[in-house]
N, C-alpha and C positions, 0 to 999 in steps of 0.2 A: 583495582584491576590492573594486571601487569601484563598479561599476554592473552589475545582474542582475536577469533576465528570469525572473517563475515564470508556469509556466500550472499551470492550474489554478486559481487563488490565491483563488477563490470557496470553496474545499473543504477539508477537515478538519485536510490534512497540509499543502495549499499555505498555505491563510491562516495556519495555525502557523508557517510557514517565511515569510515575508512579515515576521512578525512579530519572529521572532528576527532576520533580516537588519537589518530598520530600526533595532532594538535596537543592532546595533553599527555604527553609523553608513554602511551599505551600498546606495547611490540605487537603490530598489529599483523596477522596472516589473510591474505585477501585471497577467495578460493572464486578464480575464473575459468571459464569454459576456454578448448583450445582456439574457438572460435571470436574471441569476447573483443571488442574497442577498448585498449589499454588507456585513452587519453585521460579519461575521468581521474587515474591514478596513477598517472606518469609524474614524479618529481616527489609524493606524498614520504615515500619511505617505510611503507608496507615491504613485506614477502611478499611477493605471488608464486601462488603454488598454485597449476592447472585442475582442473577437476570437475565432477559434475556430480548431480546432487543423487543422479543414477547409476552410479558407479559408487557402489560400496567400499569399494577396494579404496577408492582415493578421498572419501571420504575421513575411512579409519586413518589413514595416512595426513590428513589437513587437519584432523584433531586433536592428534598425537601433541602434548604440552602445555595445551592450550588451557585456560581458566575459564574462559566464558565464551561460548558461541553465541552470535547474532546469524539467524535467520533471516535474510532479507532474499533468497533467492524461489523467484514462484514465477508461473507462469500468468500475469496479466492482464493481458488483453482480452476484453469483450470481443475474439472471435478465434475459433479452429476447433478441431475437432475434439469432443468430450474426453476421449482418452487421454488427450496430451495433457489435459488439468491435471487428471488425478495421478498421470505419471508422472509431474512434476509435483505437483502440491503437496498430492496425499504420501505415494510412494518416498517421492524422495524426501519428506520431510520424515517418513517411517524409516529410512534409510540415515538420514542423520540424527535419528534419536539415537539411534542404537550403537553409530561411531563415538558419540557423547559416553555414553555407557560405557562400551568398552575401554576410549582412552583415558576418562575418570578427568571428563568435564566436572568443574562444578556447577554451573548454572549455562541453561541453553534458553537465550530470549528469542522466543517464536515470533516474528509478524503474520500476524493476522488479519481483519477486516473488518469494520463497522456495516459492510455488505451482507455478515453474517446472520444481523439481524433484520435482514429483508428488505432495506430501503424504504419504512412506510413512510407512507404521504398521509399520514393523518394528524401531524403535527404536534404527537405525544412527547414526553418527553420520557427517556430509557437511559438504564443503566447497566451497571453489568449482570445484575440479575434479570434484566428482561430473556427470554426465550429466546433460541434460535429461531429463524427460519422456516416451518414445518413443511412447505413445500416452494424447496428453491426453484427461480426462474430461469437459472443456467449455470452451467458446466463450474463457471469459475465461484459462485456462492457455493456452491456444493462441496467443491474440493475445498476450499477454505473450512466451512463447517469441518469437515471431517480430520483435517488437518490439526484444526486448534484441538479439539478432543483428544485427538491419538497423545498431542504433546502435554495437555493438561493428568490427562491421565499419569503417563509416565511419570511425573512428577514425584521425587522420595526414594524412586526405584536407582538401585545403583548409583547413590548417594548422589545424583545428578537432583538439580534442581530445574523446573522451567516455570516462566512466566510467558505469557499468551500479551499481546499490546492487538489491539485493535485501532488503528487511525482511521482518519476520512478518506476524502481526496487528497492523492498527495501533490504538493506544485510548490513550484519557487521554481529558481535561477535553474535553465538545463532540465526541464519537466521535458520529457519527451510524447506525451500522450496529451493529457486533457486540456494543458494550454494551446498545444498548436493544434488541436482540430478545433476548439473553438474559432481561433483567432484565424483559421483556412472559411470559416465559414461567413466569418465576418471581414475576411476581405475581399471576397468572392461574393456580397450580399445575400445572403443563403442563411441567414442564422436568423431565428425566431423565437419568442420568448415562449415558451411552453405553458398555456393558462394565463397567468396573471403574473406569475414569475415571481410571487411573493413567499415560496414556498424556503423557507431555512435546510441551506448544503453544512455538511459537515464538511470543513477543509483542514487541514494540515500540511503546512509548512514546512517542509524535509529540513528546515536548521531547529523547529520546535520539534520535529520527531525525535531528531538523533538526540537531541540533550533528554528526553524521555527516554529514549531506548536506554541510555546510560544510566541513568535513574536508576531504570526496572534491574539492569543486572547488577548495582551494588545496595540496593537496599535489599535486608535482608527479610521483612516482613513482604517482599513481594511475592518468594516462594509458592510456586502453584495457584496461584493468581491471575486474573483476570484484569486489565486496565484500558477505559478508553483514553485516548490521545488526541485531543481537535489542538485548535486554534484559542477557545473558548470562548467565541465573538458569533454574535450571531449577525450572520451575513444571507443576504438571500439570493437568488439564484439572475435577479435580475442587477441587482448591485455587481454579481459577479460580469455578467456580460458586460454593463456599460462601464465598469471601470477597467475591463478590457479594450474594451472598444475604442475609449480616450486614450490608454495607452498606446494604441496602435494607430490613431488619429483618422481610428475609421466612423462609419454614420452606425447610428445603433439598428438595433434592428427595427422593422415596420409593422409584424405582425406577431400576432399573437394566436396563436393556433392551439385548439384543447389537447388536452393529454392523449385521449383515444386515437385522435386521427394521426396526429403526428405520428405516436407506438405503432398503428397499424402502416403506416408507408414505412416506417423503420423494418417494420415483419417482411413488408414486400422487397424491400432493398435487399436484405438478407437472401430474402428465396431466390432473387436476381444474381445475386453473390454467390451464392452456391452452386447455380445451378451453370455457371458460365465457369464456377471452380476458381475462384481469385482466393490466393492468401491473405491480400490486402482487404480491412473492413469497410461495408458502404462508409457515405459518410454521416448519416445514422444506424444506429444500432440499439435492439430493443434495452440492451438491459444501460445503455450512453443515454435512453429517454429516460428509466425509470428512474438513473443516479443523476440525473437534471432535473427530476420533479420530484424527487422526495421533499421530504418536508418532517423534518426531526429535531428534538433537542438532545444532544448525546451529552449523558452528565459525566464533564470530569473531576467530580471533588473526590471520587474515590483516589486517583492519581494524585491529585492535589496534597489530599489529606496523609496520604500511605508511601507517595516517591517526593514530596515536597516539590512537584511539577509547575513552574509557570511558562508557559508560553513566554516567547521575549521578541516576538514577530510579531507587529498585529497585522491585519489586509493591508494595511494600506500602504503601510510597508512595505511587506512582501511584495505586493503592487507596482512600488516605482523603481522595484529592484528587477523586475520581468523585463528581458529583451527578446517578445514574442516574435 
């Protein structure tokens, strides 16, 4: 791989990925919004070229030479309103298929979501042949379903190639989202373990992602594929709190409260939210309970076996490396 295109690359997973690319000597293009926080990728040695993933015009234009696009820019946040997913997920991911096409991309690696297959809590264990979704809980599974389609589909067409990566949770160093609302809520006493807390999170470590993102776009039997991406460690959802909690030299939590009632004050938080008009999400959220109470085994031996993938994080690592 010699020259590649990430959008997003203002953001958690893109500016990590930016990061590792440039590392191994890869002419990297980072496509940022005019509004974007440059620090993630001040000093890296990227292009930045301004753009947005809704603007076709400059999309065509950020593609232009390029060998492989990375997909890392989406909209999400478990909150705002419906339309903005699918203008950002769906749309603009339909909008950067077709710059890929035109400038005669070869390979376009989509991020996806392990959300797409519903978050169950019944402790199966799923692969890439498991099913979607069949009736998603919210805006942002939705648009991802429909996102990963549109790009699998394309796949062949105008001698572009894609691969679909679906991760967990993403977190390590500079998580902007699910570290620090835990770690607001446990040091505010406010966090509680949902059930019994025994239920297994899928996580992924944004330095075991990007060494998989890189993978998917130079192996050639990826082509039009589907791969999941964890950690490979089965962790469960109260391991995650209390070894938050000793990093942050807080008390763990006290209670243990069931699935239902927590989800339903999460609902009411919400209707409290909306109905007062805040941008900002309570500090629960329905579908922030259902990705704290899932309970799955996501198998990665397809990545394993087909991108030669090992994780090179484990928790615990990642763990002492967190300055929440």
């Amino acid at each position: 791989m010699k020259a590649a295109l990430v959008t997003g690359a203002s953001g958690f997973l893109g500016g990590n990925l930016v990061a590792a690319l440039c590392r191994r000597g890869v002419k990297v293009r980072a496509l940022v919004r005019t509004t974007s926080d440059l620090r993630r990728l001040a000093g890296l040695g990227a292009e930045i070229v301004r753009g947005d993933v809704c603007d076709s015009a400059s999309l065509r234009e950020a593609a232009r030479g390029q060998q492989v696009v990375f997909h890392a820019a989406a909209k999400v946040p478990d909150w705002g309103p419906r339309r903005e997913f699918f203008g950002v997920n769906l749309d603009g991911t339909r909008n950067l298929v077709a710059a890929c096409q035109d400038a005669g991309v070869e390979r376009l690696v989509h991020v996806s979501s392990l959300t797409v297959l519903g978050l169950p809590r019944q402790g199966a264990a799923v692969d890439e042949q498991s099913p979607y979704d069949a009736s998603p809980h919210d805006a942002y599974t939705a648009s991802k379903i429909a996102a990963e389609k549109l790009v699998l589909a394309a796949n062949g067409q105008h001698d572009l190639s894609t691969v679909a990566i679906r991760p967990g949770a993403i977190w390590g160093p500079g998580d902007p989202s699910i570290t620090p609302r835990i770690a607001a809520l446990l040091r505010r006493g406010r966090a509680v373990y949902i059930g019994r807390a025994s239920n297994r999170l899928a996580l992924s470590h944004v330095d075991n992602l990007t060494l998989g993102l890189r993978l998917a776009a130079e192996a050639p039997a990826a082509a039009g594929q589907v791969y999941h991406l964890t950690d490979g460690e089965t962790v469960t959802a109260r391991e995650v709190i209390d070894g938050l909690a000793a990093r942050l030299g807080t008390a763990r939590p006290h209670w243990s409260v069931p699935f239902f009632f927590i989800y339903a004050a999460a609902a009411a938080m919400e209707g409290v939210a909306r109905l007062l008009r805040r941008r900002s999400p309570p500090p629960f959220t329905r579908y922030g309970v259902r990705l704290m109470a899932s309970d799955c085994c996501y198998d990665n031996r397809k990545a394993e076996r087909e991108l030669g993938f090992r994780p090179s994080v484990s928790f615990q690592q990642g763990l002492a490396a967190l300055n929440p």
